[in-house]
DONU-883199 format. One record per residue (C-alpha): residue in one letter; y negated, x negated, z negated. Coordinates in steps of 0.1 Angstrom, whole numbers. Layout:
N
<node><aa>A</aa><north>Y</north><east>X</east><up>Z</up></node>
...
end
This chain:
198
<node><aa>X</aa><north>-300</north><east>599</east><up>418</up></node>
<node><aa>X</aa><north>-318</north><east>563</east><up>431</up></node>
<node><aa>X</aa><north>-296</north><east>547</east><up>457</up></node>
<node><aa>X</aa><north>-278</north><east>517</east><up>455</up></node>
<node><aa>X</aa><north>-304</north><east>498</east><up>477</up></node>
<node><aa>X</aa><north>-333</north><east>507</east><up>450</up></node>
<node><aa>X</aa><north>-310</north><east>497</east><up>422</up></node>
<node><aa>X</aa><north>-302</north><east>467</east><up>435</up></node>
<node><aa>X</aa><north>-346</north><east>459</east><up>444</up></node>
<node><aa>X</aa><north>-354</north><east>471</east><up>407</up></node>
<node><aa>X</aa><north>-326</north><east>443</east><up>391</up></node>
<node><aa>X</aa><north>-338</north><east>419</east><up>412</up></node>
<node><aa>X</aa><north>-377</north><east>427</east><up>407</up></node>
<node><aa>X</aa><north>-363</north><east>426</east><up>365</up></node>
<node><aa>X</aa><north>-350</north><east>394</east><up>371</up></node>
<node><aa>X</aa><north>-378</north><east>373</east><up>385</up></node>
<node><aa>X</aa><north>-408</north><east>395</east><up>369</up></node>
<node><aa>X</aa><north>-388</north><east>385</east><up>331</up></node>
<node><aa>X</aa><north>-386</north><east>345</east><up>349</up></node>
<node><aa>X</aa><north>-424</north><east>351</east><up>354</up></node>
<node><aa>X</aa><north>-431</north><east>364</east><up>326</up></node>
<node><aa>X</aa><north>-423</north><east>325</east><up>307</up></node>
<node><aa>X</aa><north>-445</north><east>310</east><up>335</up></node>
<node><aa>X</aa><north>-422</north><east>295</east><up>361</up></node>
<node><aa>X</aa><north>-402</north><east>305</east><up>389</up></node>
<node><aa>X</aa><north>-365</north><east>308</east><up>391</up></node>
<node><aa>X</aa><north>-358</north><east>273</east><up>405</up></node>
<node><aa>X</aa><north>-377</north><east>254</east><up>371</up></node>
<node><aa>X</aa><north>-356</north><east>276</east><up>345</up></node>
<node><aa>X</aa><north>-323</north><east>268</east><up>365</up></node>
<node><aa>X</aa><north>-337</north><east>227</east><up>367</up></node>
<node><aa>X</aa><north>-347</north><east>230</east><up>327</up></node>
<node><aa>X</aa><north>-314</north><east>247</east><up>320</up></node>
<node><aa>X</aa><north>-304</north><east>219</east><up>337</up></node>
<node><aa>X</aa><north>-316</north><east>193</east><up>316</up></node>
<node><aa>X</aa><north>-304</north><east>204</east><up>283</up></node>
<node><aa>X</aa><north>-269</north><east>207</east><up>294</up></node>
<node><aa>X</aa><north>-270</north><east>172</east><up>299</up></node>
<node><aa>X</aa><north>-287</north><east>165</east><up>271</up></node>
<node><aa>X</aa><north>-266</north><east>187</east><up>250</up></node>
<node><aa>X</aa><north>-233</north><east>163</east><up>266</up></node>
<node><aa>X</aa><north>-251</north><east>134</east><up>260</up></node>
<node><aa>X</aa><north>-254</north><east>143</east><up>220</up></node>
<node><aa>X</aa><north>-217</north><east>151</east><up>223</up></node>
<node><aa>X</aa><north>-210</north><east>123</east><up>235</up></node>
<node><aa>X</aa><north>-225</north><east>102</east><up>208</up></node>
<node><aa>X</aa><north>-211</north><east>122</east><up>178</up></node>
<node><aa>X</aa><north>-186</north><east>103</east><up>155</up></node>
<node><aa>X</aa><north>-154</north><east>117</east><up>161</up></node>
<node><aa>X</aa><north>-134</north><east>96</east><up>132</up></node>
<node><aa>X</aa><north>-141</north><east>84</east><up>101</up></node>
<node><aa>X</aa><north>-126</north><east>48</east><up>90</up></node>
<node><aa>X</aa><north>-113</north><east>58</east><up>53</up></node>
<node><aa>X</aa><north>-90</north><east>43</east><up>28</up></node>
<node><aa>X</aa><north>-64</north><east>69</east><up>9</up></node>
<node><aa>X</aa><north>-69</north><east>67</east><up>-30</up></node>
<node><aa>X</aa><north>-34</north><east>82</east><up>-31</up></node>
<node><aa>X</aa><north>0</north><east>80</east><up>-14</up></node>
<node><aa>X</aa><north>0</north><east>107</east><up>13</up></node>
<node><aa>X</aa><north>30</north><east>116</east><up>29</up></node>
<node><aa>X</aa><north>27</north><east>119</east><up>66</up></node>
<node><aa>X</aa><north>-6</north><east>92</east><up>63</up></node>
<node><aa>X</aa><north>0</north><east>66</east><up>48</up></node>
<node><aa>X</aa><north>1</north><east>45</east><up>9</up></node>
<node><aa>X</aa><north>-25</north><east>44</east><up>-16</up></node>
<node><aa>X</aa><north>-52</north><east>16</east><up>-5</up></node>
<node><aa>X</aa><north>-46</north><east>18</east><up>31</up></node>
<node><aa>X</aa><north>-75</north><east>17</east><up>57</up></node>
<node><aa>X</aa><north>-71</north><east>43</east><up>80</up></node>
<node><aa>X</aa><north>-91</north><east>59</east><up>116</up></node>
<node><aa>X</aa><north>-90</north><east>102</east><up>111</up></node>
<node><aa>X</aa><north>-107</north><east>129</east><up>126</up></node>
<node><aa>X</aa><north>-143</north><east>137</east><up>111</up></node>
<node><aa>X</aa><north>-131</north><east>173</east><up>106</up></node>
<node><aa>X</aa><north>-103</north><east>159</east><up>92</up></node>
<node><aa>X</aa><north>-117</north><east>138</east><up>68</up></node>
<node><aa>X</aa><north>-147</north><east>163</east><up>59</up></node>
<node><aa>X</aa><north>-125</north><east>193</east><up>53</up></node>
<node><aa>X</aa><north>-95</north><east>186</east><up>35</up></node>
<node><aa>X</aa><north>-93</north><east>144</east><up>24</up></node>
<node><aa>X</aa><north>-124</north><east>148</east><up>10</up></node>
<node><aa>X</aa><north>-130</north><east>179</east><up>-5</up></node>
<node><aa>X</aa><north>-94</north><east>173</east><up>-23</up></node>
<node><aa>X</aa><north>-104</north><east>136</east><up>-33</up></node>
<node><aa>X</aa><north>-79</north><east>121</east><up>-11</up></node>
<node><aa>X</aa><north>-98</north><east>95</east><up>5</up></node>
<node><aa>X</aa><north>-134</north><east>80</east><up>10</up></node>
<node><aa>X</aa><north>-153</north><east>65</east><up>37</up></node>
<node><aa>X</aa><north>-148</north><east>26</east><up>36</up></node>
<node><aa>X</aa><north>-182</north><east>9</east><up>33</up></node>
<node><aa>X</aa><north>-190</north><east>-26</east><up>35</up></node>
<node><aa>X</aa><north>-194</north><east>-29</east><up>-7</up></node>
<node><aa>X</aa><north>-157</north><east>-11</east><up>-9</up></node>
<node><aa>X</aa><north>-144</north><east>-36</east><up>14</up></node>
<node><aa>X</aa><north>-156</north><east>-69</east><up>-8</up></node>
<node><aa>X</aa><north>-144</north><east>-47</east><up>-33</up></node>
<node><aa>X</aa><north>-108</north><east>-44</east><up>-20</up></node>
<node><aa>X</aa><north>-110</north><east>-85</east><up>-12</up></node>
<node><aa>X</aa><north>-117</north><east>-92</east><up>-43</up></node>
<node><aa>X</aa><north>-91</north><east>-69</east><up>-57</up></node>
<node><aa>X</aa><north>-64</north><east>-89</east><up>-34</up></node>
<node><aa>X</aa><north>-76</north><east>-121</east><up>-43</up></node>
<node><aa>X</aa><north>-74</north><east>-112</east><up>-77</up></node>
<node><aa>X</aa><north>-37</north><east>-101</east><up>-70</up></node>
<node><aa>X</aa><north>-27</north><east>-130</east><up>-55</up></node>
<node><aa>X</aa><north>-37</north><east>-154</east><up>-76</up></node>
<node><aa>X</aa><north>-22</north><east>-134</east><up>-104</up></node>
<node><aa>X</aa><north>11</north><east>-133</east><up>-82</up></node>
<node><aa>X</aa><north>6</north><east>-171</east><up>-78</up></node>
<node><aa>X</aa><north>2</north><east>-180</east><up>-115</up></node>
<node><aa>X</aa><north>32</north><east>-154</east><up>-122</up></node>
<node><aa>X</aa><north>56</north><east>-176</east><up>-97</up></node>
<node><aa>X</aa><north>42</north><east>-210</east><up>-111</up></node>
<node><aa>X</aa><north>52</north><east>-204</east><up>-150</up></node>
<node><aa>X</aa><north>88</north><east>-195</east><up>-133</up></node>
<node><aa>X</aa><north>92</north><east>-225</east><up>-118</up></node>
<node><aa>X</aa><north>79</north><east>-238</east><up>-152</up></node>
<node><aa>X</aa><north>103</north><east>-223</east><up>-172</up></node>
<node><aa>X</aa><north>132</north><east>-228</east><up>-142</up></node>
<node><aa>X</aa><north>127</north><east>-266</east><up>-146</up></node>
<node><aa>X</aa><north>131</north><east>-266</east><up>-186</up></node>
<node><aa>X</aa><north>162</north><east>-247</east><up>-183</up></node>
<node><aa>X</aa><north>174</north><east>-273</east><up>-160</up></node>
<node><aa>X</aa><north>170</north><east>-303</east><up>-174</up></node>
<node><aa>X</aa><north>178</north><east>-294</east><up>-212</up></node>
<node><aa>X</aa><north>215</north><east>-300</east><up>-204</up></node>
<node><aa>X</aa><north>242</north><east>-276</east><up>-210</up></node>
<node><aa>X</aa><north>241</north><east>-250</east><up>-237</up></node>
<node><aa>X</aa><north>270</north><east>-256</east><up>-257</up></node>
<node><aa>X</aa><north>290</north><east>-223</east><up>-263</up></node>
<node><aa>X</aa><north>322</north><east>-225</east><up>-291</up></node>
<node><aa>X</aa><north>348</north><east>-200</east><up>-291</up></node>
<node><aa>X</aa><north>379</north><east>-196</east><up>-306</up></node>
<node><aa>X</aa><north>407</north><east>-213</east><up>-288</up></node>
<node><aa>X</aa><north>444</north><east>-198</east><up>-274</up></node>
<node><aa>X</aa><north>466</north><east>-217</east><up>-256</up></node>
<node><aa>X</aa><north>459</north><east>-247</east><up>-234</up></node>
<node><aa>X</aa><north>422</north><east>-240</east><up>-218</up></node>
<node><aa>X</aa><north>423</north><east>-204</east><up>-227</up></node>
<node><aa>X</aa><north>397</north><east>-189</east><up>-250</up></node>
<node><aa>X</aa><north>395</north><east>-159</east><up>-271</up></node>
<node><aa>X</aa><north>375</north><east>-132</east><up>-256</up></node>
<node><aa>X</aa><north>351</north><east>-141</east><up>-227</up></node>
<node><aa>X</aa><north>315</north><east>-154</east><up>-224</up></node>
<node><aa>X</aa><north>292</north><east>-126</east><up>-220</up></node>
<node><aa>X</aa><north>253</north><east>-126</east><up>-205</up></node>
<node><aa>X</aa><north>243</north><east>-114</east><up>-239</up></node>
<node><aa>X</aa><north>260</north><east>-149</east><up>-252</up></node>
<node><aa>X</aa><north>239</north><east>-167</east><up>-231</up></node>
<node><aa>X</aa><north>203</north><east>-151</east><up>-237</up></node>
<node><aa>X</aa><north>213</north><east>-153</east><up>-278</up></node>
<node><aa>X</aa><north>220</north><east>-191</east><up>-271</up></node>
<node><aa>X</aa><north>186</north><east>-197</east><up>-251</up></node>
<node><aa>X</aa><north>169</north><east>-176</east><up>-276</up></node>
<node><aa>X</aa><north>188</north><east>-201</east><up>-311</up></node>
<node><aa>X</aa><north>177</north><east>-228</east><up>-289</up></node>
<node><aa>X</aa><north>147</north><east>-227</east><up>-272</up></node>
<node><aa>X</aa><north>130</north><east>-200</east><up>-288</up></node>
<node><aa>X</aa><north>122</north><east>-173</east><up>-254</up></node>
<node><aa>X</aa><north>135</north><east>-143</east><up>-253</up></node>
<node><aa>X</aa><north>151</north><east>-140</east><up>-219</up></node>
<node><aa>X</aa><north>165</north><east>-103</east><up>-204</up></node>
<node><aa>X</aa><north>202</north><east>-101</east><up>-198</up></node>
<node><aa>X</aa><north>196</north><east>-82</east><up>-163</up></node>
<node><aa>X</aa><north>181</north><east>-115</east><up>-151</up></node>
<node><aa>X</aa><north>212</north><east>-133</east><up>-159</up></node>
<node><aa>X</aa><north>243</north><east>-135</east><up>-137</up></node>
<node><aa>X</aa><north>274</north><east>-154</east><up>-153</up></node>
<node><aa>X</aa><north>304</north><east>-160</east><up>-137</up></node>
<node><aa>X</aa><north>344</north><east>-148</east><up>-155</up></node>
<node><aa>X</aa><north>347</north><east>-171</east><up>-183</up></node>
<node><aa>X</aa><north>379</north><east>-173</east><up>-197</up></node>
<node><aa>X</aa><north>386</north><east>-208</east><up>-207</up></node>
<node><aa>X</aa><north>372</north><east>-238</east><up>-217</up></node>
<node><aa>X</aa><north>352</north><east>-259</east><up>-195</up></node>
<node><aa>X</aa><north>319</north><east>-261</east><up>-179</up></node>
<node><aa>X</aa><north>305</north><east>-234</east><up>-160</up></node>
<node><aa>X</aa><north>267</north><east>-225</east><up>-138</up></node>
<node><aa>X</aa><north>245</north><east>-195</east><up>-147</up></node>
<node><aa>X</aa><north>219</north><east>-183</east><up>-128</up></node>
<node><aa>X</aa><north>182</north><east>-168</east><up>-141</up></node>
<node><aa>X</aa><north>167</north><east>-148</east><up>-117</up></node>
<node><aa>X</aa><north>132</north><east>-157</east><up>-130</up></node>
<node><aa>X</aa><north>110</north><east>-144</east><up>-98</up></node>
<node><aa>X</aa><north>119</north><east>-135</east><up>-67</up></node>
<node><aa>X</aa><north>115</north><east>-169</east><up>-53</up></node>
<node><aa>X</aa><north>125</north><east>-188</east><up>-85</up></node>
<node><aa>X</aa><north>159</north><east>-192</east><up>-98</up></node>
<node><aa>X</aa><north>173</north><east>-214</east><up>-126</up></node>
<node><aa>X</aa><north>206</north><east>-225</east><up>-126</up></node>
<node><aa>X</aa><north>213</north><east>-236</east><up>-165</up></node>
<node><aa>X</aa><north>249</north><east>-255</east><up>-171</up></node>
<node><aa>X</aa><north>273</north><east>-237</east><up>-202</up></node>
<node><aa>X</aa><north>296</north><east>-260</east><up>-220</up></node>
<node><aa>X</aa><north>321</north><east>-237</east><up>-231</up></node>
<node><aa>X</aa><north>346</north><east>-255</east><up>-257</up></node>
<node><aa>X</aa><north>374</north><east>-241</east><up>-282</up></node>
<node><aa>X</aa><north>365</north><east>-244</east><up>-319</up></node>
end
C-alpha cells in the first residue's frame, strides 16, 4: 500500500504535469481563468433583462389591452409570447398606436360636437307642446311619460331620440315643465314641455 506522502507527490505531480501538458504553468491558467470570469460578468451584465411590450389583450394581474408595459425577458419569451399575449413595442407600432389615438380623439371630438349641435336645436325650438285630457283645475289625465317626449321630438323634428337618455320630471298637471337629454357625457339639452288640457 503507497503511503500517504507518495499519494499526495503523485496528485500533485498529476496536477501540474496535466497544467503542462496545455503549455503554461499553474499561475497563467489561474490568470486566464481569471479573465473569462470577468468577461463572462461583463456579458451578464449587458444582457436585456426586460422587454418593453404592449398586451393585445386584457390580462388580469398585468394590465388592459393596449397598455405599454416593462417585463422580464423570460417572461415575455416563455409565456406572453408563445400564447400571443403581447409583442415587443417597436418604433413603427408606436406611430401606429399615435395614430390610432389621434384617430380616436378626433372621432371623440366630432362625436361631442354634433351633441352640442343637436343640444342647441333642441333649445331654441321652443317648447314642445304636449295635449292631454283635462280633470279638474290643473290636473291632467294620466301623466307625461319619456316615451311622450321622444314620440313628440320624433312628429316634430324628425330624429329618433332613446328614452334612457331622457329624464322627465312627475307631470301631473298642466303647465310648463324642463327635460333633460343626456346627449354625451359633457353635453346635455334641456328642451321646455308645454303640457296643456285638451
Amino acid at each position: 500500500m503507497a503511503s500517504s506522502s507518495s499519494m499526495s507527490a503523485t496528485l500533485s505531480w498529476g496536477s501540474s504535469s496535466w497544467f503542462h501538458s496545455f503549455g503554461g504553468s499553474v499561475n497563467k491558467n489561474v490568470k486566464l481563468l481569471d479573465k473569462k470570469s470577468v468577461m463572462l460578468v461583463f456579458a451578464q451584465k449587458k444582457a436585456q433583462k426586460t422587454r418593453k411590450i404592449i398586451l393585445k389583450e386584457d390580462m388580469q394581474d398585468l394590465g388592459k389591452k393596449g397598455q405599454l408595459l416593462d417585463v422580464k425577458a423570460g417572461f415575455y419569451r416563455n409565456y406572453l409570447l408563445p400564447m400571443g399575449k403581447a409583442q415587443i413595442v417597436t418604433p413603427i407600432l408606436l406611430k401606429e398606436m399615435k395614430m390610432e389615438e389621434e384617430r380616436i380623439e378626433a372621432e371623440k371630438t366630432r362625436v361631442k360636437e354634433e351633441a352640442q349641435q343637436l343640444a342647441l336645436m333642441f333649445e331654441t325650438v321652443g317648447a314642445f307642446k304636449v295635449k292631454r285630457k283635462g280633470g279638474k283645475g290643473k290636473q291632467i289625465f294620466g301623466s307625461v311619460t319619456t316615451q311622450d317626449l321622444v314620440d313628440i321630438i320624433k312628429a316634430q323634428l324628425q330624429r329618433d331620440v332613446d328614452k334612457k337618455i331622457v329624464s322627465l320630471p312627475e307631470i301631473r298637471e298642466t303647465g310648463e315643465y324642463i327635460a333633460e337629454l343626456k346627449l354625451h357625457p359633457e353635453v346635455t339639452a334641456r328642451v321646455r314641455l308645454n303640457v296643456f288640457a285638451n
